[in-house]
C-alpha positions in Angstrom: 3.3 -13.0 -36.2 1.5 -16.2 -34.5 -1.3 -17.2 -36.4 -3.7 -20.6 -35.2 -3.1 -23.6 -37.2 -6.8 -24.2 -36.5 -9.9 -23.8 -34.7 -10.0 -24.9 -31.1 -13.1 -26.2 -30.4 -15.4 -25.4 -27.4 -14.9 -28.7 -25.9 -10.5 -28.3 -26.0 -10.9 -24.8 -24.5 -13.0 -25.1 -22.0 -11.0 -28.3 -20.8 -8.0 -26.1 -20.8 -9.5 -23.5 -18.8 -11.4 -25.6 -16.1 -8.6 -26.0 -13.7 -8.4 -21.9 -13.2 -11.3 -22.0 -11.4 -11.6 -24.5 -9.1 -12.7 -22.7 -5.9 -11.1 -24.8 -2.5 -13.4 -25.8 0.4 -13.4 -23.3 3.2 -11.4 -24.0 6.1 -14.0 -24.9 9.0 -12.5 -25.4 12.9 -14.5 -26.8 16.0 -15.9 -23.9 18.6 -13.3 -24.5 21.5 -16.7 -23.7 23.9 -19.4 -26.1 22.2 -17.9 -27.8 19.2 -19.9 -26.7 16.3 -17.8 -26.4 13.1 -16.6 -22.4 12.2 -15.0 -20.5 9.9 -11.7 -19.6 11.3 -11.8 -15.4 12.8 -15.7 -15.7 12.8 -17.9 -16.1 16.0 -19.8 -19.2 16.8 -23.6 -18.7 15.7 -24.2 -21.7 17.6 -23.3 -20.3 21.0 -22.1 -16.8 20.1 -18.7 -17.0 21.7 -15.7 -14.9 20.0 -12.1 -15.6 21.3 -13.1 -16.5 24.9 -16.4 -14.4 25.1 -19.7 -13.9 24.1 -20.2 -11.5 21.4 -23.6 -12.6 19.9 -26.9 -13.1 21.9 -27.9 -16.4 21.2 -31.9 -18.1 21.0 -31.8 -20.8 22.6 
């Protein structure tokens, strides 16, 4: 049976696990009607336009 030669310490396992939980940057495109920056499949909150028309009632 596998047995630890030693103890790990805090410091050497938590370096081991840091790279399982990197979260990535959301992917953000331009509005093709005003140019505001999006999140891909999501209406514009700027101008409340969704795949060519408006979907959201915008304050201006």
């Amino acid at each position: 049976m596998a047995v630890p030669k030693g103890k790990v310490s805090r410091q050497r396992r938590d370096k081991r696990r840091s790279s399982h939980w990197k979260l990535a940057a959301p992917t953000v495109v331009k509005c093709p009607n005003c140019g505001a920056f999006v999140l891909p499949h999501h209406a514009c909150k700027a101008c409340g336009e969704y795949n060519g028309r408006s979907v959201l009632k915008v304050e201006e």
